[in-house]
TIMAR-940744 format. One record per residue (C-alpha): residue number from 1; residue in three letters; x, y, z. Coordinates in steps of 0.02 Angstrom, whole numbers, plus 50000, padded with zeros to 5 digits. Layout:
! residues N
<atom NUM; "ALA"; <X; Y; Z>>
...
! end
This chain:
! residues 298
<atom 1; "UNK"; <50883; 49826; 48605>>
<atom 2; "UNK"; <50807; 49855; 48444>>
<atom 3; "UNK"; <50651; 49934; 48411>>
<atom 4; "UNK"; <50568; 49757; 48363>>
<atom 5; "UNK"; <50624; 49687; 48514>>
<atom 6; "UNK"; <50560; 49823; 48638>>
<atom 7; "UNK"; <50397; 49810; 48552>>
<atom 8; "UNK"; <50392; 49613; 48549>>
<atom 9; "UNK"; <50443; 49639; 48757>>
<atom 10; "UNK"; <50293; 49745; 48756>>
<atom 11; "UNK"; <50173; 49631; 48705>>
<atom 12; "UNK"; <50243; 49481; 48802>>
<atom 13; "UNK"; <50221; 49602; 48958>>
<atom 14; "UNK"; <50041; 49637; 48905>>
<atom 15; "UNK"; <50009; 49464; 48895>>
<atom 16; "UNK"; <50072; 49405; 49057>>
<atom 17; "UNK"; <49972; 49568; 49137>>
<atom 18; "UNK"; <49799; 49511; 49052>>
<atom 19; "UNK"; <49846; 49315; 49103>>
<atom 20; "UNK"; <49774; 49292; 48911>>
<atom 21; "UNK"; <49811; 49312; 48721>>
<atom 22; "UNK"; <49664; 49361; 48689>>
<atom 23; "UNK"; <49638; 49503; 48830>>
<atom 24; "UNK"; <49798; 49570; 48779>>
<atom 25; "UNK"; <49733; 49592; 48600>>
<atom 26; "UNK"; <49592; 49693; 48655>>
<atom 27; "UNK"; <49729; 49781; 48769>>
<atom 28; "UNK"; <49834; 49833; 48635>>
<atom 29; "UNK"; <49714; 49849; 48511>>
<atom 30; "UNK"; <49784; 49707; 48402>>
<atom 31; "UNK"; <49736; 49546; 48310>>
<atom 32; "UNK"; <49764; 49386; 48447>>
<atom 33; "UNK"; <49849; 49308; 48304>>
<atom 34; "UNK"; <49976; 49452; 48287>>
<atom 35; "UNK"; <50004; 49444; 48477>>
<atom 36; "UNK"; <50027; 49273; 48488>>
<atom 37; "UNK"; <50143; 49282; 48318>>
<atom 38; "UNK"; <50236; 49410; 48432>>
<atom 39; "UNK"; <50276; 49306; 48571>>
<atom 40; "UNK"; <50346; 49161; 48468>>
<atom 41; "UNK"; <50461; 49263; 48380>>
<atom 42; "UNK"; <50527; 49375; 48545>>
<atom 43; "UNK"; <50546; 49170; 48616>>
<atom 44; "UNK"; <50631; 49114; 48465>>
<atom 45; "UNK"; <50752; 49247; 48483>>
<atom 46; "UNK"; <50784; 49229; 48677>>
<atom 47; "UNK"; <50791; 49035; 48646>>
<atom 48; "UNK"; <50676; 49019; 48792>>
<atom 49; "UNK"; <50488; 48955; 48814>>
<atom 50; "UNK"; <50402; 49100; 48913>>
<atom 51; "UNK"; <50232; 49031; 48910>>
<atom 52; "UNK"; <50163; 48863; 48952>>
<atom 53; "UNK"; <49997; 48861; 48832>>
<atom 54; "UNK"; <49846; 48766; 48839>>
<atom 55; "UNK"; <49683; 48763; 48759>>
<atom 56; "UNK"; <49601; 48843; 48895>>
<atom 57; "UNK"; <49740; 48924; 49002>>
<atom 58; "UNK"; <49921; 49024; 48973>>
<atom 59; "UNK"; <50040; 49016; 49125>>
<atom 60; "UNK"; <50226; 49090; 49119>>
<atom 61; "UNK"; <50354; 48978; 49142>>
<atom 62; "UNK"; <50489; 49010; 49292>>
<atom 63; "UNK"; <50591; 49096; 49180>>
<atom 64; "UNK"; <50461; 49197; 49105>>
<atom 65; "UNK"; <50399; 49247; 49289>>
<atom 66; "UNK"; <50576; 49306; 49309>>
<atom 67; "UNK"; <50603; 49410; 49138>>
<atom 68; "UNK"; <50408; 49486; 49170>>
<atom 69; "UNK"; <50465; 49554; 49354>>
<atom 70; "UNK"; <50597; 49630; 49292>>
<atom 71; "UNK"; <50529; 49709; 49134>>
<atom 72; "UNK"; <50368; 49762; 49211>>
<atom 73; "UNK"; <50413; 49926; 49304>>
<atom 74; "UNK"; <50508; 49948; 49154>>
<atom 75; "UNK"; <50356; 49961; 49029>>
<atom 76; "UNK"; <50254; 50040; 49142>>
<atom 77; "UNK"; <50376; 50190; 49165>>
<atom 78; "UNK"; <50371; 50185; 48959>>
<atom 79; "UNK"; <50182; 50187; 48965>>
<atom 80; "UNK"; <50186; 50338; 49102>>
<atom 81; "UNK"; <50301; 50450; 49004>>
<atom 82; "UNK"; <50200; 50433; 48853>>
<atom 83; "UNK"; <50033; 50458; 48924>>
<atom 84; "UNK"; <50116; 50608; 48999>>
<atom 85; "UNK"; <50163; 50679; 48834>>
<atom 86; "UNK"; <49999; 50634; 48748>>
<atom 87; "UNK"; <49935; 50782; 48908>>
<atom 88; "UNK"; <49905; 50940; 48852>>
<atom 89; "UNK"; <50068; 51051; 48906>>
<atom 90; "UNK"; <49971; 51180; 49031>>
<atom 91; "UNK"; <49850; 51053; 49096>>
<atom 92; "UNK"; <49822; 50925; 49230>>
<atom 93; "UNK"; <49738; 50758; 49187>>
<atom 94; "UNK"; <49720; 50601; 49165>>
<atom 95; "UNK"; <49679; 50451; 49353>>
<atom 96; "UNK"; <49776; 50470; 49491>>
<atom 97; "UNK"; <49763; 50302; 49575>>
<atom 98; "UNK"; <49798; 50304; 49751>>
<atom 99; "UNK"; <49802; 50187; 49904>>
<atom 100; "UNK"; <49796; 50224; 50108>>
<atom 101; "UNK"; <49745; 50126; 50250>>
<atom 102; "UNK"; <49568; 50178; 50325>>
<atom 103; "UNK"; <49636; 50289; 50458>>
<atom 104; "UNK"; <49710; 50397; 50332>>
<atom 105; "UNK"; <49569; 50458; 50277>>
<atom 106; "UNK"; <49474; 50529; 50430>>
<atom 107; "UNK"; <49626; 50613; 50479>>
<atom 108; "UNK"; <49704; 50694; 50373>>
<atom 109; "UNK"; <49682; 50613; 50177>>
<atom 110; "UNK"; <49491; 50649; 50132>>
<atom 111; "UNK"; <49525; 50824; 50157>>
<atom 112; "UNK"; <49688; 50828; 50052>>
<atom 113; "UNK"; <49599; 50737; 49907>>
<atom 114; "UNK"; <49451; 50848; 49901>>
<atom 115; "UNK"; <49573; 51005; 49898>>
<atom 116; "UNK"; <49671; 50917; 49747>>
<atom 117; "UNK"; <49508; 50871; 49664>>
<atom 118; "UNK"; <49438; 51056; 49662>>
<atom 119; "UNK"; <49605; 51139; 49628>>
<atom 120; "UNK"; <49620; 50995; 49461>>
<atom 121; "UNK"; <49441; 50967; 49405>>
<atom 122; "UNK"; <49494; 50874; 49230>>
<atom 123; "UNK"; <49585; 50741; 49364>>
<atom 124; "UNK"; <49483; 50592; 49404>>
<atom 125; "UNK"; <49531; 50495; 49563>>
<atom 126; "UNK"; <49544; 50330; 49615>>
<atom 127; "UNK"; <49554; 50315; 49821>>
<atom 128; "UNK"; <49559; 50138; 49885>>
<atom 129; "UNK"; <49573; 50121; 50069>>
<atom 130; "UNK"; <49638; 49950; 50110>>
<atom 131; "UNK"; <49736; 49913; 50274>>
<atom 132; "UNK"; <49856; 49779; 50180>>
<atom 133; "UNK"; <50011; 49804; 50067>>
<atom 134; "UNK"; <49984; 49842; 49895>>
<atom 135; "UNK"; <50131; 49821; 49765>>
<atom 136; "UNK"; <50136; 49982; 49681>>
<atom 137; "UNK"; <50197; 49920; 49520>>
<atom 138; "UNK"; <50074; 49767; 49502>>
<atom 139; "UNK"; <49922; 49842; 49562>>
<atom 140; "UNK"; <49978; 50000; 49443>>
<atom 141; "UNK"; <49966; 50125; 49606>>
<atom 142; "UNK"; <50023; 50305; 49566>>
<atom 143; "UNK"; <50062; 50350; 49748>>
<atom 144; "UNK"; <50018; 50256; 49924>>
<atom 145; "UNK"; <49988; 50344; 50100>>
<atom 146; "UNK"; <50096; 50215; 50226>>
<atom 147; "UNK"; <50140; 50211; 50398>>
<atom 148; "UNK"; <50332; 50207; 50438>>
<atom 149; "UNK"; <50311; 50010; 50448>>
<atom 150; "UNK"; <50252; 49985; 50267>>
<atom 151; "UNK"; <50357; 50080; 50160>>
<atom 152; "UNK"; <50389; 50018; 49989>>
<atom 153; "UNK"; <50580; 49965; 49948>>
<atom 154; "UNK"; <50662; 50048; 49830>>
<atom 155; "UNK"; <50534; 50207; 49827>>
<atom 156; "UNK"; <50520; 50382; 49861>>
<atom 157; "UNK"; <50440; 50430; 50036>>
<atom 158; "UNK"; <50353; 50626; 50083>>
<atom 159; "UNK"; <50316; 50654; 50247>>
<atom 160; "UNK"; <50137; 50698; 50235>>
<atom 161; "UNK"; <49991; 50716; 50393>>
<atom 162; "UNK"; <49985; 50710; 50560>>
<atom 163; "UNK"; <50077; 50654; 50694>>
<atom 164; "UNK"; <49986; 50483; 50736>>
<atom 165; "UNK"; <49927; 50455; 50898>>
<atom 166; "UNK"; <49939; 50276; 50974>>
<atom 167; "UNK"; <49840; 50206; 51109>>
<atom 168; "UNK"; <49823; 50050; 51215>>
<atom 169; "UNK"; <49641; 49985; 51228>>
<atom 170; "UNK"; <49564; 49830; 51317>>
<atom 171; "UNK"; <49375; 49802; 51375>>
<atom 172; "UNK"; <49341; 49768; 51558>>
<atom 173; "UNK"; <49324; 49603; 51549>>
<atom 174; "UNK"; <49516; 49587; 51508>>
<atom 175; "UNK"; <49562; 49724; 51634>>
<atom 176; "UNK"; <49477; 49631; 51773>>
<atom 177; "UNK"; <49549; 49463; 51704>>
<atom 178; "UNK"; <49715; 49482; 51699>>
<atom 179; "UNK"; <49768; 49656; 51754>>
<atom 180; "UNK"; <49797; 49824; 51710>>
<atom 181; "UNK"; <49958; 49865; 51641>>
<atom 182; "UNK"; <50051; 50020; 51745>>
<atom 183; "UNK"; <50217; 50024; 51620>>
<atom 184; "UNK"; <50296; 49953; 51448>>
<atom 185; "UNK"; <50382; 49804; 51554>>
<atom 186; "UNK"; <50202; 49750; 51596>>
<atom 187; "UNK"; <50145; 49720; 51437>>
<atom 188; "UNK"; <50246; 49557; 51427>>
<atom 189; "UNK"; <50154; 49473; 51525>>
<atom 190; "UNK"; <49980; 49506; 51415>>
<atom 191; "UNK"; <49881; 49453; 51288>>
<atom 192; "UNK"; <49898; 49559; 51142>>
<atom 193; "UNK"; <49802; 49568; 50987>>
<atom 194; "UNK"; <49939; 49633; 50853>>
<atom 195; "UNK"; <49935; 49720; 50682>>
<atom 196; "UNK"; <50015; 49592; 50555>>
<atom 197; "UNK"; <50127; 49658; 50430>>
<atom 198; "UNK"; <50076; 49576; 50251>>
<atom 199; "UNK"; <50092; 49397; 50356>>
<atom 200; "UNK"; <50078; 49340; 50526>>
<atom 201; "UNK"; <50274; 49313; 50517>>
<atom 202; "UNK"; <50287; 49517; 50528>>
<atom 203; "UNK"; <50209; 49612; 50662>>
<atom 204; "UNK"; <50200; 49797; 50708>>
<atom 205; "UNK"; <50308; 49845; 50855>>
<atom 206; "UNK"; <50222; 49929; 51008>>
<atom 207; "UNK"; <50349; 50083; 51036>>
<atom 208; "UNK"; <50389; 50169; 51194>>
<atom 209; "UNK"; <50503; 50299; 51234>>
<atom 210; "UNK"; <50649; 50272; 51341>>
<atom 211; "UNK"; <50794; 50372; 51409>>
<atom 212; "UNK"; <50906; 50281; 51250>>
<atom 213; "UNK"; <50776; 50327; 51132>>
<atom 214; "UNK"; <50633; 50238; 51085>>
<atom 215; "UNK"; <50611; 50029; 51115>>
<atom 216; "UNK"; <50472; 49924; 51094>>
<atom 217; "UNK"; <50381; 49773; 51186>>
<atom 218; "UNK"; <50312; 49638; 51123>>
<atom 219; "UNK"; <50126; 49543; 51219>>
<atom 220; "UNK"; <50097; 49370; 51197>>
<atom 221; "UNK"; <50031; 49361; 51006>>
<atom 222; "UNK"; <49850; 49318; 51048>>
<atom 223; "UNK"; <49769; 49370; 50874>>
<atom 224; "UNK"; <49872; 49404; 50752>>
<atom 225; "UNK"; <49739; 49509; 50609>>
<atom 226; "UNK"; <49794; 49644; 50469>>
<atom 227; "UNK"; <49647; 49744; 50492>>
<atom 228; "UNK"; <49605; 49887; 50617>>
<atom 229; "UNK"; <49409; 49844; 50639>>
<atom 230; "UNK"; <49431; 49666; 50692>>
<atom 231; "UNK"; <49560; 49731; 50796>>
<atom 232; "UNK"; <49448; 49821; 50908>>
<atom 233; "UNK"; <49315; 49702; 50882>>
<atom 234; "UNK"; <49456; 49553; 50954>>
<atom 235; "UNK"; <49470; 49692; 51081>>
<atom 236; "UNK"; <49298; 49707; 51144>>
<atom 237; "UNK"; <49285; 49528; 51172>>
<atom 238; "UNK"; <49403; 49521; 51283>>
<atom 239; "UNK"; <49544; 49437; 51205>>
<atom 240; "UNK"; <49692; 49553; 51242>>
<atom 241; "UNK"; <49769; 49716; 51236>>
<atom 242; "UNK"; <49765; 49809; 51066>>
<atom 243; "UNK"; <49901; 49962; 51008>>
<atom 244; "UNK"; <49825; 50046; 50885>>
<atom 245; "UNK"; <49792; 50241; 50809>>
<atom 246; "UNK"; <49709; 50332; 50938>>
<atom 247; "UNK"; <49572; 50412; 50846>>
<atom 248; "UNK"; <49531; 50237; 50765>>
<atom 249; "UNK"; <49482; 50186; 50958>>
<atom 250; "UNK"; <49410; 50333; 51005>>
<atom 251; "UNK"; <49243; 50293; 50963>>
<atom 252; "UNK"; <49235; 50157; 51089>>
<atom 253; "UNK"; <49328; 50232; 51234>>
<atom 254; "UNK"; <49185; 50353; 51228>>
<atom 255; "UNK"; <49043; 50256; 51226>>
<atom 256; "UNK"; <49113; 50154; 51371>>
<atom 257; "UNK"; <49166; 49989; 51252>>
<atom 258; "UNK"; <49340; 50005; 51272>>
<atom 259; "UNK"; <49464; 50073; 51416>>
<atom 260; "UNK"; <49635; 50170; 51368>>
<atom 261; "UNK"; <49773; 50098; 51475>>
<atom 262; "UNK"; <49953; 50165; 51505>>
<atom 263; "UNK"; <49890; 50365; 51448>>
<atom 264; "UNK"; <50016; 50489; 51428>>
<atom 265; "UNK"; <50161; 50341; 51410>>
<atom 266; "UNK"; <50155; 50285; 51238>>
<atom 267; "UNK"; <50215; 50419; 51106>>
<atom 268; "UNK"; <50155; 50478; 50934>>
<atom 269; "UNK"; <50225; 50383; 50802>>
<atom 270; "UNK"; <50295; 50479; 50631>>
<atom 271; "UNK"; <50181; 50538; 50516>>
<atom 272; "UNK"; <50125; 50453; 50369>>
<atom 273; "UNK"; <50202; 50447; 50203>>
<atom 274; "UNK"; <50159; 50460; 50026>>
<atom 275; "UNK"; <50252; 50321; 49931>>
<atom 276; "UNK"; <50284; 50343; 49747>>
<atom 277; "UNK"; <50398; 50228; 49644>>
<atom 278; "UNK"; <50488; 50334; 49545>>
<atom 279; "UNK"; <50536; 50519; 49495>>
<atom 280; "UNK"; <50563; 50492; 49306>>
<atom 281; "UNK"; <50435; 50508; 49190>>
<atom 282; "UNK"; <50321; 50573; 49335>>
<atom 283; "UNK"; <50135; 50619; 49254>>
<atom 284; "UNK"; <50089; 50802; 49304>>
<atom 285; "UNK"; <49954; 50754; 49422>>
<atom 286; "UNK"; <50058; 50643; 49529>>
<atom 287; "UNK"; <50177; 50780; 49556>>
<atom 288; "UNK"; <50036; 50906; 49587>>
<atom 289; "UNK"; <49989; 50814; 49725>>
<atom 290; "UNK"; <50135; 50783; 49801>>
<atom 291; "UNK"; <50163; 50980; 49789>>
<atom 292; "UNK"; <49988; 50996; 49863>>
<atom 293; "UNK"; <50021; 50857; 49995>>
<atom 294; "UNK"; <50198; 50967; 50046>>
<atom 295; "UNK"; <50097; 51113; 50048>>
<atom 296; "UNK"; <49974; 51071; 50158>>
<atom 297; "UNK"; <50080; 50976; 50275>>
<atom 298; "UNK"; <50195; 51097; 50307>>
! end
């Protein structure tokens, strides 16, 4: 590709990114006219239309949706490797952006990120807990903290944490309702309020350990929710069984809210792991936390 070309590519991306001409200008620091004058010419030279253009809106066309998801990860690994040479050689800098569901954090994460943050004090970071699926490239994530059910295709994966503790909670109301379950079998026959997996079409498996290895069982879907507070909230009210982390329930089996059911039969499940998209053109501080995180969790 000539240099023209990767340049042109580069503002097309920009564009699509900022869903604007104008944004992007102010992006890249450019005239809107020469990033409009941009886009023509990389579209006269694919012989395609990548933008649909209004006076008041710019959409990409299907085939411009297609050549932006596959140049994206592309121009951001550019825009990594030359942020990371603009560092200074013997220093740490720059935003780490990181994601991790809201269990994370209690457990293991807060403590991992204030060790990084006093060992790098010229790093700021960017924590966002958030129980859903965030696309590392699109939401322009350095690393995120996953359980073994969310890992990101095509990614790198460290062990980091705990082992996480699982637990089967239900309120009274439910218990006296419709049973208590004594083994895995049982749970069939339940209500069960279930972690959803980016949609309701993907749920988290309840795992057991069996003399094969380890299975799981599914409840009747009763409430189907991809966050862990309404979870135990759903629970409470007496709408089903809920498997979730143990020290997330905790709270409630001690005050007396919620009752633990099946102890001692439902095993840890692996540890978390920090999800990165690629090792080339890695900045410094994303691979001084992933030293830190192997460190610690060793």
């Amino acid at each position: 590709m000539q240099r023209n070309q990767l340049s042109d590519m580069t503002v097309f991306v920009e564009v699509a990114r900022a869903n604007g001409f104008r944004a992007a200008a102010e992006n890249l620091k450019l005239k809107a006219g020469s990033v409009s004058e941009a886009v023509q010419r990389f579209e006269e030279r694919l012989g395609v239309r990548l933008f649909e253009r209004s006076t008041r809106s710019v959409a990409l066309t299907p085939i411009g949706e297609r050549l932006y998801e596959r140049s994206l990860p592309a121009i951001n690994d550019l825009e990594a490797a030359v942020m990371d040479l603009d560092e200074q050689k013997d220093s740490v800098n720059g935003t780490l952006r990181l994601t991790a569901p809201y269990p994370a954090g209690p457990s293991f994460l807060d403590a991992l990120v204030a060790e990084f943050a006093c060992r790098y004090p010229d790093v700021k970071v960017d924590l966002i807990y958030d129980d859903q699926k965030v696309d590392l490239v699109e939401a322009q994530i350095d690393a995120a903290i996953r359980s073994h059910t969310l890992l990101e295709p095509d990614s790198h994966a460290v062990p980091v944490g705990p082992n996480l503790h699982m637990a089967i909670v239900a309120s009274e109301t439910y218990l006296n309702s419709k049973g208590i379950p004594s083994k895995p079998e049982d749970i069939v026959g339940h209500d069960g309020i279930c972690f959803a997996i980016g949609s309701a079409d993907r749920l988290a498996p309840w795992e057991f350990e069996g003399p094969d290895g380890r299975y799981s069982v599914t409840p009747r879907p009763r409430m189907m929710v991809n966050d862990l507070r309404s979870m135990l909230t759903y629970a409470e009210a007496g709408l089903g069984l809920a498997y979730l982390y143990a020290d997330v329930a905790a709270p409630l089996i001690e005050e007396g809210r919620l009752f633990e059911v099946m102890k001692g039969q439902v095993p840890p499940l692996p540890r978390y792991s920090l999800n990165y998209r690629s090792k080339k053109h890695m900045t410094r501080r994303l691979r001084a936390f992933i030293d830190l995180a192997k460190e610690i969790s060793r």
